[in-house]
N, CA, C and O atoms as a GROMACS GRO file, in nm:
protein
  528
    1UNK      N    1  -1.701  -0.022   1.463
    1UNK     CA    2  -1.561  -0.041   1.497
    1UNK      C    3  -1.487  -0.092   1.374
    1UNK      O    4  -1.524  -0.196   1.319
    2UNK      N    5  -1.354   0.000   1.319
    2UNK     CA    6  -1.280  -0.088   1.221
    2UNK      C    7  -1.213  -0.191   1.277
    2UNK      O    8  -1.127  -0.142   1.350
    3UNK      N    9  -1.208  -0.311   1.280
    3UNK     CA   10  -1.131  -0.392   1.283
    3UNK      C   11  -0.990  -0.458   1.204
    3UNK      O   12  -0.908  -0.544   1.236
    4UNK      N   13  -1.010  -0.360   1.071
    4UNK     CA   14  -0.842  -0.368   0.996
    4UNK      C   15  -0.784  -0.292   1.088
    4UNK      O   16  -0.724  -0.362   1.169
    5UNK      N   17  -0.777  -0.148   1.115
    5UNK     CA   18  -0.665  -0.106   1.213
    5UNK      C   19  -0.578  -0.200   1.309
    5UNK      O   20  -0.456  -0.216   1.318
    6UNK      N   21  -0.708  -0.269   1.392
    6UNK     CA   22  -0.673  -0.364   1.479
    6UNK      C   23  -0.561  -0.497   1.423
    6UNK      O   24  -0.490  -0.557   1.503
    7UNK      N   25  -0.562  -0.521   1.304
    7UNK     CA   26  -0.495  -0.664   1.300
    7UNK      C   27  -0.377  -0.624   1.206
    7UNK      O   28  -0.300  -0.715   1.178
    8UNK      N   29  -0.350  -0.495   1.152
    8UNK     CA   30  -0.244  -0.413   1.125
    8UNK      C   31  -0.122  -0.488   1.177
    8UNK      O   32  -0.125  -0.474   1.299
    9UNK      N   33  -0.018  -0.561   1.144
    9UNK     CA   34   0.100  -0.606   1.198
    9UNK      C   35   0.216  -0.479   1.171
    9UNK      O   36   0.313  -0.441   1.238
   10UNK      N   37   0.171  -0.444   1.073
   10UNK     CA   38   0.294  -0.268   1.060
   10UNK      C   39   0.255  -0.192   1.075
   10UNK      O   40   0.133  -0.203   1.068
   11UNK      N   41   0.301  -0.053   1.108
   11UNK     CA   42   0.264   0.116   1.098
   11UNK      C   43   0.265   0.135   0.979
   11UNK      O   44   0.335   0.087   0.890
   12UNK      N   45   0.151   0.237   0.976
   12UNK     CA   46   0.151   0.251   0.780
   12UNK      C   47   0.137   0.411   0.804
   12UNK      O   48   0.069   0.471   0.887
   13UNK      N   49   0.210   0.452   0.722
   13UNK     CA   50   0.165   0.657   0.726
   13UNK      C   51   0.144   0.684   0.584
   13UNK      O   52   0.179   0.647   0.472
   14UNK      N   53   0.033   0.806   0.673
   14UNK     CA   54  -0.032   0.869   0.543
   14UNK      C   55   0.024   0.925   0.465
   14UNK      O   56   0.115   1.002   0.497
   15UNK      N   57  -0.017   0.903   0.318
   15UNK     CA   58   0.042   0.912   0.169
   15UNK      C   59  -0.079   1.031   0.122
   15UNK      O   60  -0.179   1.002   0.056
   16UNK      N   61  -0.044   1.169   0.173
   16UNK     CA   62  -0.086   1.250   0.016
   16UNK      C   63  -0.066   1.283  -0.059
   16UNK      O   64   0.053   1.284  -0.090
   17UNK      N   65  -0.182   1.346  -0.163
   17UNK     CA   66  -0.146   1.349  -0.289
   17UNK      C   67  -0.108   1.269  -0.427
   17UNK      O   68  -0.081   1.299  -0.543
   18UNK      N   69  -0.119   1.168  -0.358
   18UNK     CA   70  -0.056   1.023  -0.396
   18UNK      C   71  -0.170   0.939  -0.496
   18UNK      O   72  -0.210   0.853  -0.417
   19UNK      N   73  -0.244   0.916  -0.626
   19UNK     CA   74  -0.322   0.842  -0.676
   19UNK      C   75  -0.253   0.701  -0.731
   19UNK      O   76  -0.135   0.669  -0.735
   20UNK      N   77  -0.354   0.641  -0.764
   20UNK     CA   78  -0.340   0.536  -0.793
   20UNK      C   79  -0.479   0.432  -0.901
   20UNK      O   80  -0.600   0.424  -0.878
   21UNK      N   81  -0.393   0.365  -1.018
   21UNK     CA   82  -0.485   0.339  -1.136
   21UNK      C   83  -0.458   0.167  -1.087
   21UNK      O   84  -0.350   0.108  -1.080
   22UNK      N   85  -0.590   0.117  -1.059
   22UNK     CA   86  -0.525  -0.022  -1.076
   22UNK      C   87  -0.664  -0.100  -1.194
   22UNK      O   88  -0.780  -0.070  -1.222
   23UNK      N   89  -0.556  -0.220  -1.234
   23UNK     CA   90  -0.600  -0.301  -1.342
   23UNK      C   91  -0.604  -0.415  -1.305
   23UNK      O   92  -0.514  -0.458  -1.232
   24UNK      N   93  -0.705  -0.492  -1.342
   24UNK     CA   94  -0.734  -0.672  -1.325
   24UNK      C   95  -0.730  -0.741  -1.432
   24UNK      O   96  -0.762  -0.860  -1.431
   25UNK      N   97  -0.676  -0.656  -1.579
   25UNK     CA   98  -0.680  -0.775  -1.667
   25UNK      C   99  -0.809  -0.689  -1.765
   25UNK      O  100  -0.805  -0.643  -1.880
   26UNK      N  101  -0.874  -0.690  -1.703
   26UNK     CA  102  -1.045  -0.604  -1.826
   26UNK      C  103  -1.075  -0.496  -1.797
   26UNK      O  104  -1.144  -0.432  -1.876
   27UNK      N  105  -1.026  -0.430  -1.655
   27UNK     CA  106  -1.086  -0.288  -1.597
   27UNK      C  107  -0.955  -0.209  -1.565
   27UNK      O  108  -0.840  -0.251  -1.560
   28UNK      N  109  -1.014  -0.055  -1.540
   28UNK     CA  110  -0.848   0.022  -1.471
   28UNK      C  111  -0.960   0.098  -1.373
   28UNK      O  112  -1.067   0.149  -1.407
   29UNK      N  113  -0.909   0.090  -1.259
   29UNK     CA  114  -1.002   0.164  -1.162
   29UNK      C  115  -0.932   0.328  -1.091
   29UNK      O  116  -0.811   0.332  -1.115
   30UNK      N  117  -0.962   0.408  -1.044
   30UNK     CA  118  -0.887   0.492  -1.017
   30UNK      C  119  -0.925   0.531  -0.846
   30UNK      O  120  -1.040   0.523  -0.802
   31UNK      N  121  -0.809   0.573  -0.766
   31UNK     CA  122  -0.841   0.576  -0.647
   31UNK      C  123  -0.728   0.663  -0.582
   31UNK      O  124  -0.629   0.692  -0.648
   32UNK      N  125  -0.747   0.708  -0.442
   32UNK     CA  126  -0.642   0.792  -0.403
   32UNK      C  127  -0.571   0.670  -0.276
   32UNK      O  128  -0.627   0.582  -0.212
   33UNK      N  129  -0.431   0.713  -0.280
   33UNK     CA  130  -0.356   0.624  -0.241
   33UNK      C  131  -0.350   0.714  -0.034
   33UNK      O  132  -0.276   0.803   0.010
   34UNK      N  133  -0.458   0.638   0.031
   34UNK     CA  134  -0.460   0.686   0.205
   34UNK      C  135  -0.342   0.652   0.283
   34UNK      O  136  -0.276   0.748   0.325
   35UNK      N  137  -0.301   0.534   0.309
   35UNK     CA  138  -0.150   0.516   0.344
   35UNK      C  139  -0.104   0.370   0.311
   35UNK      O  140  -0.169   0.287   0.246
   36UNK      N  141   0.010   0.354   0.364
   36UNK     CA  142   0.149   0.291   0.318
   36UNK      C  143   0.229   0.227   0.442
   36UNK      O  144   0.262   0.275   0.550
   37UNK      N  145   0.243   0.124   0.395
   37UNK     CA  146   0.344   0.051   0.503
   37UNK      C  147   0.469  -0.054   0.437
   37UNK      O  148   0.437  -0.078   0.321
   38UNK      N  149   0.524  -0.082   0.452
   38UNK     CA  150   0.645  -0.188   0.372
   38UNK      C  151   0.600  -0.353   0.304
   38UNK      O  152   0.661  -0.428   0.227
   39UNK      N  153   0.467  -0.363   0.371
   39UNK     CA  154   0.384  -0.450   0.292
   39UNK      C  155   0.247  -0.447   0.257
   39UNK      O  156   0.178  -0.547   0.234
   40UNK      N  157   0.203  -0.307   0.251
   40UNK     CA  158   0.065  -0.303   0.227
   40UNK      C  159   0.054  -0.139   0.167
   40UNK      O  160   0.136  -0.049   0.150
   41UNK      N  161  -0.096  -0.154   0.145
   41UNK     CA  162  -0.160  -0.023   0.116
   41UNK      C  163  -0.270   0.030   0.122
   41UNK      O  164  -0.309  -0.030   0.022
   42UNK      N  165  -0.359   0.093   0.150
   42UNK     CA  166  -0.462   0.152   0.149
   42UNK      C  167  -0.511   0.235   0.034
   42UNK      O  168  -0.462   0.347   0.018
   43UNK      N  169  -0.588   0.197  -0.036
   43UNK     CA  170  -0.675   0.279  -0.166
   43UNK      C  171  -0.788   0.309  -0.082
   43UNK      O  172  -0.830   0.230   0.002
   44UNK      N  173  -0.863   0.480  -0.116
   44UNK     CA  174  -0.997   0.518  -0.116
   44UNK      C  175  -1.063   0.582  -0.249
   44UNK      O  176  -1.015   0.648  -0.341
   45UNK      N  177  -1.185   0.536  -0.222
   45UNK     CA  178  -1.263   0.604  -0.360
   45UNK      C  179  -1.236   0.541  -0.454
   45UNK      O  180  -1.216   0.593  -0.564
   46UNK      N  181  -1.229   0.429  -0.435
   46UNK     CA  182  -1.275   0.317  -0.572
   46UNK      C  183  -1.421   0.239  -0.574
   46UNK      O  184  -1.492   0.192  -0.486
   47UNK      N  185  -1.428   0.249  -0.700
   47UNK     CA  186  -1.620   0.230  -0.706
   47UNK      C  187  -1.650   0.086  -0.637
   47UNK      O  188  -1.574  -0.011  -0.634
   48UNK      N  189  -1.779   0.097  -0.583
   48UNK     CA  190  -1.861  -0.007  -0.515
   48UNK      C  191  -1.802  -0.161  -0.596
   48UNK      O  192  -1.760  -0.267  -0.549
   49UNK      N  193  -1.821  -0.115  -0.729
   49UNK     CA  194  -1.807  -0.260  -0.815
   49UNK      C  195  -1.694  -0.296  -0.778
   49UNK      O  196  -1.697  -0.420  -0.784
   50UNK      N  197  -1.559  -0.253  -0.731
   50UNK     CA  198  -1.437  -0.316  -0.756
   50UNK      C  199  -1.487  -0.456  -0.642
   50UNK      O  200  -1.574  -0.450  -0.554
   51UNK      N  201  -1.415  -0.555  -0.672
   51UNK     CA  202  -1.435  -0.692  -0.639
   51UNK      C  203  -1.321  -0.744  -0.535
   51UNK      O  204  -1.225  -0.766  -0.609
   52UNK      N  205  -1.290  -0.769  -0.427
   52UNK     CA  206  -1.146  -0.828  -0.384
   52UNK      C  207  -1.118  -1.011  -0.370
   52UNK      O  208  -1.024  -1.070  -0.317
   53UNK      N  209  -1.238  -1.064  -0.441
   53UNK     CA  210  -1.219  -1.168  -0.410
   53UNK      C  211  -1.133  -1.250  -0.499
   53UNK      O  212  -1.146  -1.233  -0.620
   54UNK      N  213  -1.057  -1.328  -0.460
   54UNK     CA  214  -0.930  -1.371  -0.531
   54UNK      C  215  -0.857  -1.313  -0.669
   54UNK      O  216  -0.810  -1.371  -0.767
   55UNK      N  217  -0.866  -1.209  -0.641
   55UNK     CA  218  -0.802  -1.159  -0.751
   55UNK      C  219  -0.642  -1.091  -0.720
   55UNK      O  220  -0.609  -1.068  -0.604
   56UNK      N  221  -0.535  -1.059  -0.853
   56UNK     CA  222  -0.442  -0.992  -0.776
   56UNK      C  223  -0.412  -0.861  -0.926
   56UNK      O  224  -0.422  -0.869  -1.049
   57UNK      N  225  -0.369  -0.738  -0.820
   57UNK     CA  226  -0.416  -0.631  -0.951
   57UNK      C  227  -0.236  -0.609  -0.961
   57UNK      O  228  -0.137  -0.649  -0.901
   58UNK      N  229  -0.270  -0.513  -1.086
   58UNK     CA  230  -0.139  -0.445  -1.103
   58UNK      C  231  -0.195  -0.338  -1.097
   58UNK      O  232  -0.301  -0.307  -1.151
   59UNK      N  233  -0.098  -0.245  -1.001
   59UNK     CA  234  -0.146  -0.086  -0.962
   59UNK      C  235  -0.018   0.004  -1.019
   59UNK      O  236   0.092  -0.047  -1.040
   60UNK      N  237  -0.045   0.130  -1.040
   60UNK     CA  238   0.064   0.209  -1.072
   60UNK      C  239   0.032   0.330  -0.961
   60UNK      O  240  -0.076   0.360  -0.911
   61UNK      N  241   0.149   0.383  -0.944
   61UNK     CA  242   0.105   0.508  -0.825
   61UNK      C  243   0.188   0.589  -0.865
   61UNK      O  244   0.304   0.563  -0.897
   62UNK      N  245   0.121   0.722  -0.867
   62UNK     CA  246   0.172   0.855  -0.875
   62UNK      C  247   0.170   0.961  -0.821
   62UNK      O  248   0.052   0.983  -0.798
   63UNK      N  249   0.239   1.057  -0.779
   63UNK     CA  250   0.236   1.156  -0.690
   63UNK      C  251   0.230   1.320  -0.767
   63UNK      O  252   0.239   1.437  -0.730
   64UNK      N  253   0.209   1.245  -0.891
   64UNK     CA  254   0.186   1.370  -0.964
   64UNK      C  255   0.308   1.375  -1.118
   64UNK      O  256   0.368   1.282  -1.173
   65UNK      N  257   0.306   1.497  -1.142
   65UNK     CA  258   0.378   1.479  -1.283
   65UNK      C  259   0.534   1.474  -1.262
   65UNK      O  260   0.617   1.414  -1.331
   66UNK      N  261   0.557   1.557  -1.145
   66UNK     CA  262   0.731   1.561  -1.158
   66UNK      C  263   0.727   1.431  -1.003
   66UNK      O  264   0.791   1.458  -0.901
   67UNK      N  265   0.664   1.332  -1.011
   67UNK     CA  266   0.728   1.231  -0.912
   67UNK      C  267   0.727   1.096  -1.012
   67UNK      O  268   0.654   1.068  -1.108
   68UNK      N  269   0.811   1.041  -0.966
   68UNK     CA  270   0.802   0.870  -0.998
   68UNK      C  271   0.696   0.834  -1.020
   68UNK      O  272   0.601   0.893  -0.969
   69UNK      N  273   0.682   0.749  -1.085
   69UNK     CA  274   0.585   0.617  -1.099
   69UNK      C  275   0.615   0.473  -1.000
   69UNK      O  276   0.725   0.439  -0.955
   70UNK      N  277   0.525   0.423  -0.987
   70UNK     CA  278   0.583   0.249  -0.911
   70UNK      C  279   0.457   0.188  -0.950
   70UNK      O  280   0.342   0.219  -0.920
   71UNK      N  281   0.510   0.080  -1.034
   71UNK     CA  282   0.437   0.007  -1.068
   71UNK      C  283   0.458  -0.140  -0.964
   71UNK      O  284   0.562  -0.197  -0.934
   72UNK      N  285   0.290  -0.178  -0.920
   72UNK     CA  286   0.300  -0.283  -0.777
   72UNK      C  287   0.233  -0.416  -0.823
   72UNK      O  288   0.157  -0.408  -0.920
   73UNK      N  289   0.254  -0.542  -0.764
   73UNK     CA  290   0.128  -0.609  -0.807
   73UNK      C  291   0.102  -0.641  -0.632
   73UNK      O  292   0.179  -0.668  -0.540
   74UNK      N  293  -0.045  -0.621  -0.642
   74UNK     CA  294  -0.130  -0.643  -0.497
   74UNK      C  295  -0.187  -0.734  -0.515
   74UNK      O  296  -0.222  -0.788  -0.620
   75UNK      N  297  -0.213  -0.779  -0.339
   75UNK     CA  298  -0.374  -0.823  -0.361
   75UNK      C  299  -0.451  -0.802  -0.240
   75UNK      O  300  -0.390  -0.793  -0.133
   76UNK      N  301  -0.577  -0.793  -0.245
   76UNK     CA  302  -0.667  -0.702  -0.183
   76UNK      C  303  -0.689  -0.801  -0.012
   76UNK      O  304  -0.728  -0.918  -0.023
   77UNK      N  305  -0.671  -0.765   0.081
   77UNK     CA  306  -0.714  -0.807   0.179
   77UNK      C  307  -0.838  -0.746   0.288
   77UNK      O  308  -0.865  -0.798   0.396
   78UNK      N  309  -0.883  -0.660   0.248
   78UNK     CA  310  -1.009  -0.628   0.297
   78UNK      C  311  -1.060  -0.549   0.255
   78UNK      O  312  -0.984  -0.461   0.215
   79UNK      N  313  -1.198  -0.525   0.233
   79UNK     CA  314  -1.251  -0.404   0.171
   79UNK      C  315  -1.429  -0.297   0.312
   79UNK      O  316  -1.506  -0.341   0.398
   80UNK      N  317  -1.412  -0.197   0.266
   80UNK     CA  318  -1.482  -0.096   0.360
   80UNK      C  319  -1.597  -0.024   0.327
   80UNK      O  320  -1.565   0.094   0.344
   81UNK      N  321  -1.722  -0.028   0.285
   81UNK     CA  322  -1.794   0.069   0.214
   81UNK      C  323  -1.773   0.171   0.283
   81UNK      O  324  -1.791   0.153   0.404
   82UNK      N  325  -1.712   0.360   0.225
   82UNK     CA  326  -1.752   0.432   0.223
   82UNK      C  327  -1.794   0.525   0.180
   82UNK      O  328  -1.724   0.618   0.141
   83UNK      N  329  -1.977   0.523   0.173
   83UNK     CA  330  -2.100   0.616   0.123
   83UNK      C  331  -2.087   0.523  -0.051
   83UNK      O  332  -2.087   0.400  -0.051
   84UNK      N  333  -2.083   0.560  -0.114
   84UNK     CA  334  -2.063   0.515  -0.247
   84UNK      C  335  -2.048   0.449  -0.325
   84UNK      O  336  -2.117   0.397  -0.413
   85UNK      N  337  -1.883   0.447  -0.275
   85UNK     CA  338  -1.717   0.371  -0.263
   85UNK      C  339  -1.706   0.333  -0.169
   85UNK      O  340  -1.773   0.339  -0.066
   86UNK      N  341  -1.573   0.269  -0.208
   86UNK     CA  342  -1.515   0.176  -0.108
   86UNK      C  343  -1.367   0.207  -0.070
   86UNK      O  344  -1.312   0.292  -0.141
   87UNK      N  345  -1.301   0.157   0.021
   87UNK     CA  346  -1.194   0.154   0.072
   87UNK      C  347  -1.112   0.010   0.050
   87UNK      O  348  -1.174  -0.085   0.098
   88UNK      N  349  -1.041  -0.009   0.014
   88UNK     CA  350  -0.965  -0.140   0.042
   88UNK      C  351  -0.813  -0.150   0.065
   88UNK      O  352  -0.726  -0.089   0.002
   89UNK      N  353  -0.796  -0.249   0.179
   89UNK     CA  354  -0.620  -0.256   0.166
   89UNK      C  355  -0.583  -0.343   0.112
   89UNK      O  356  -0.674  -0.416   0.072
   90UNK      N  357  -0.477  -0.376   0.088
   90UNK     CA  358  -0.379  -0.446  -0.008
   90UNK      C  359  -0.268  -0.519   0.059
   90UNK      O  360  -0.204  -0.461   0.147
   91UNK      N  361  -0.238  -0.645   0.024
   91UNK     CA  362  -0.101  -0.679   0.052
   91UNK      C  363   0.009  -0.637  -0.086
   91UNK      O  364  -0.029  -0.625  -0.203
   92UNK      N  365   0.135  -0.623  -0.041
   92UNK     CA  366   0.228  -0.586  -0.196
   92UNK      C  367   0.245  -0.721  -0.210
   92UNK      O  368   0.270  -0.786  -0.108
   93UNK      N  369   0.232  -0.793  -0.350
   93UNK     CA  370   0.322  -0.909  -0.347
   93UNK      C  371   0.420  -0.916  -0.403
   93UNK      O  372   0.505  -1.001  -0.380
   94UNK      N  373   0.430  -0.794  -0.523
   94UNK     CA  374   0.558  -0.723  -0.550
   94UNK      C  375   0.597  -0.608  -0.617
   94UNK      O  376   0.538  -0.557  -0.712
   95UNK      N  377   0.717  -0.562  -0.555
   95UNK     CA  378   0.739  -0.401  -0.568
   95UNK      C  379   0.864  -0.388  -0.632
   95UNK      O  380   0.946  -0.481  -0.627
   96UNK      N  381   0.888  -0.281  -0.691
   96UNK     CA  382   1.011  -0.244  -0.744
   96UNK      C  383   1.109  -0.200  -0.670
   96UNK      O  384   1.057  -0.151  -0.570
   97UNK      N  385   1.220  -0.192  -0.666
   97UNK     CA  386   1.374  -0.131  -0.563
   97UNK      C  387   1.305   0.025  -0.486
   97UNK      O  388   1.301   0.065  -0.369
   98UNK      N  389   1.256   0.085  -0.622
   98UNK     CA  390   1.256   0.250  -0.598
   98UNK      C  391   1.147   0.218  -0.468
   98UNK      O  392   1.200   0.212  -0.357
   99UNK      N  393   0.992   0.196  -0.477
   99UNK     CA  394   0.927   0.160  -0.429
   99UNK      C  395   0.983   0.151  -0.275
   99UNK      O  396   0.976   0.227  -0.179
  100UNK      N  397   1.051   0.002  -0.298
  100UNK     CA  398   1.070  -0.006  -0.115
  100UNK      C  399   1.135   0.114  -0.064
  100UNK      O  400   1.079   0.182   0.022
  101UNK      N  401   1.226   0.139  -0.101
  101UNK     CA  402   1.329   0.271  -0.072
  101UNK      C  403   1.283   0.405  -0.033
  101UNK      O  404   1.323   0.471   0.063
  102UNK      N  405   1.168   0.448  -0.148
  102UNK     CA  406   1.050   0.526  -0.123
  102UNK      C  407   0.950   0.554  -0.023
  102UNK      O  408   0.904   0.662   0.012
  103UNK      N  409   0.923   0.436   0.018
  103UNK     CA  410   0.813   0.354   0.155
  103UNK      C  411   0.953   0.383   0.289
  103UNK      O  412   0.939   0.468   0.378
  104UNK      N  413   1.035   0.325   0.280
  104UNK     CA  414   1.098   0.352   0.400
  104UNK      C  415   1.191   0.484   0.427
  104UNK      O  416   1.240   0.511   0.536
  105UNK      N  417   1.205   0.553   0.318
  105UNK     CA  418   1.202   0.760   0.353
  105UNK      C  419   1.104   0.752   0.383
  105UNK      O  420   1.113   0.666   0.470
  106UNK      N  421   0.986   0.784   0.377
  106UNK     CA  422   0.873   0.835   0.396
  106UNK      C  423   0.777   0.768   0.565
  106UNK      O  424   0.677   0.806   0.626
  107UNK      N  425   0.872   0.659   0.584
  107UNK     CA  426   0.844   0.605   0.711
  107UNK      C  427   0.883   0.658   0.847
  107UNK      O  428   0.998   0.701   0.837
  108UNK      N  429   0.842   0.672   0.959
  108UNK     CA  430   0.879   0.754   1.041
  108UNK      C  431   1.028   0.684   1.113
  108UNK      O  432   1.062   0.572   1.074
  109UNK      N  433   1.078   0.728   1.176
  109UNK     CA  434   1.202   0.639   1.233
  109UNK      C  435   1.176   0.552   1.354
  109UNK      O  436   1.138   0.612   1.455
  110UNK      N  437   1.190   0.424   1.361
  110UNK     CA  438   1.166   0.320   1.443
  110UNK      C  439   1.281   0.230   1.465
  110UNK      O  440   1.389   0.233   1.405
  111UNK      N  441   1.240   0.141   1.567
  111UNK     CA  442   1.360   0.061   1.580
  111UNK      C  443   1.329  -0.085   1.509
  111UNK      O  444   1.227  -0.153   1.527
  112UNK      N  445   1.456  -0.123   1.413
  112UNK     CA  446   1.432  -0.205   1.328
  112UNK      C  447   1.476  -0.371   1.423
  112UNK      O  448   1.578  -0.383   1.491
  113UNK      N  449   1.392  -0.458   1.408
  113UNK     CA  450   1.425  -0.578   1.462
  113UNK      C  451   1.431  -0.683   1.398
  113UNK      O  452   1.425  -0.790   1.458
  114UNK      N  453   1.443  -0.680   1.286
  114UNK     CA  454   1.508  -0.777   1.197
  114UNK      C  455   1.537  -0.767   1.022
  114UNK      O  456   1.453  -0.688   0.979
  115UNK      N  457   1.588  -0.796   0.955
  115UNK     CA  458   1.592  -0.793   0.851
  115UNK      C  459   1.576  -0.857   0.754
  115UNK      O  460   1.617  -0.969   0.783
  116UNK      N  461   1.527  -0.857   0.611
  116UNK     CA  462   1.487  -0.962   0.521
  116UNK      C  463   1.530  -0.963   0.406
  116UNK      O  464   1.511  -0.842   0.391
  117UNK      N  465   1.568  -0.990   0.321
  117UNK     CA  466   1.627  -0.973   0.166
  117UNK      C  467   1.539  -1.077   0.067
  117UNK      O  468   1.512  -1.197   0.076
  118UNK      N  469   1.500  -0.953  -0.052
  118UNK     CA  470   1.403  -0.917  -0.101
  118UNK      C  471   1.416  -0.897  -0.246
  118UNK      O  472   1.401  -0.784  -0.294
  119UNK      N  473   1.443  -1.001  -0.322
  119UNK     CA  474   1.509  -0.934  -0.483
  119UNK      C  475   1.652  -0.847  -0.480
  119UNK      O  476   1.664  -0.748  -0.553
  120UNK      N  477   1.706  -0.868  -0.437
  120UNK     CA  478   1.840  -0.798  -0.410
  120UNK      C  479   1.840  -0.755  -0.349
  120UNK      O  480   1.960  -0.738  -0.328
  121UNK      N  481   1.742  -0.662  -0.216
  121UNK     CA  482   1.746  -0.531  -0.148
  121UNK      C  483   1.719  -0.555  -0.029
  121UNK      O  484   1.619  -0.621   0.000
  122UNK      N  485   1.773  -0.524   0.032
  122UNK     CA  486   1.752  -0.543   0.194
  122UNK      C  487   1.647  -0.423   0.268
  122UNK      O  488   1.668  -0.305   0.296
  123UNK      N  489   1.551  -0.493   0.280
  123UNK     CA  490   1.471  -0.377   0.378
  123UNK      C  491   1.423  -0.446   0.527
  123UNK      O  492   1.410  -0.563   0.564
  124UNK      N  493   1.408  -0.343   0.579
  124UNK     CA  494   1.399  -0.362   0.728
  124UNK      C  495   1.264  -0.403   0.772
  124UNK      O  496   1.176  -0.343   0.710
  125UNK      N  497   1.221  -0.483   0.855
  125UNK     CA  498   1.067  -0.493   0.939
  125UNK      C  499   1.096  -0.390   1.094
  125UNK      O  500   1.178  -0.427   1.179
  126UNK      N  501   1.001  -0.240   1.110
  126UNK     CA  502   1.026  -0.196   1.206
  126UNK      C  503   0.905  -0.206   1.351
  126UNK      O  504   0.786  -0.234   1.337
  127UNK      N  505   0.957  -0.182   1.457
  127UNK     CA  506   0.857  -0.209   1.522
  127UNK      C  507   0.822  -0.064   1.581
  127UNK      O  508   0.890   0.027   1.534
  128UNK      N  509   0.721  -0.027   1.683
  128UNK     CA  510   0.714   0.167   1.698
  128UNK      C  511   0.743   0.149   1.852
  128UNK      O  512   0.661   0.159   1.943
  129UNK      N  513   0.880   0.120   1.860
  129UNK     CA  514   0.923   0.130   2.035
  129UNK      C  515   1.019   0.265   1.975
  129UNK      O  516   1.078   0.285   1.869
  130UNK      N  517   1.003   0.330   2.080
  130UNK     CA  518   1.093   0.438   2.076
  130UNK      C  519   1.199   0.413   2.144
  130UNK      O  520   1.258   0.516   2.179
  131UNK      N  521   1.256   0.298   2.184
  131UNK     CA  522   1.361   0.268   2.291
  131UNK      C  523   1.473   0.243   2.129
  131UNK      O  524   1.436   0.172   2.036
  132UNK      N  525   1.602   0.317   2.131
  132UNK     CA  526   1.702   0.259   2.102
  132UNK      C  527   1.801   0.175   2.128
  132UNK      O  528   1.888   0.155   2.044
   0.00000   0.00000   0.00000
């Protein structure tokens, strides 16, 4: 049984195509970016060695040559062996303007129940009631 799904406080949707290089300072690891939520993330296929214990990375994500870059700093809140590799999610602890803006197009439409301001930018916390 996964038990991250379970303690998930946001909806996160899947991000393809989407990689991602992250760095701790001595290493750059490479991984594909599984999904996305307004405070988190999901990396797969990063090697066994990567470490999540108190550390916080700087990640860059790309969707290829003609998309943006976003450069993030995370930090790892759980990790998953699968076969190999591993899986791990992430909290953002901080993101750039484009970034949030990016994350919430790409989010499905929900009803928003409160709001937070964030380095200048106002983004929304949504919840998945379909009631307007």
């Amino acid at each position: 049984m996964d038990l991250t799904v379970e303690k998930r406080r946001q909806t996160r949707t899947k991000l393809k195509g989407y990689i991602a290089d992250i760095a701790d300072g001595h290493f750059i690891y490479g991984g594909m970016v599984e999904d996305v939520s307004l405070e988190g993330l999901r990396l797969n296929d990063l090697p066994d060695k990567f470490s999540v214990e108190g550390k916080r990375y700087s990640i860059v994500i790309s969707g290829g040559p003609d998309s943006p870059c976003y450069k993030l700093k995370v930090a790892p809140r759980w990790r998953r062996k699968n076969g190999i590799l591993v899986d791990v999610g992430f909290n953002i602890a901080e993101a750039p303007v484009g970034w949030k803006t990016f994350v919430q197009n790409i989010m499905p439409k929900l009803k928003t129940v409160s709001v937070e301001e964030d380095d200048h930018c106002h983004w929304e916390r949504h919840t998945g009631s379909s009631r307007d």
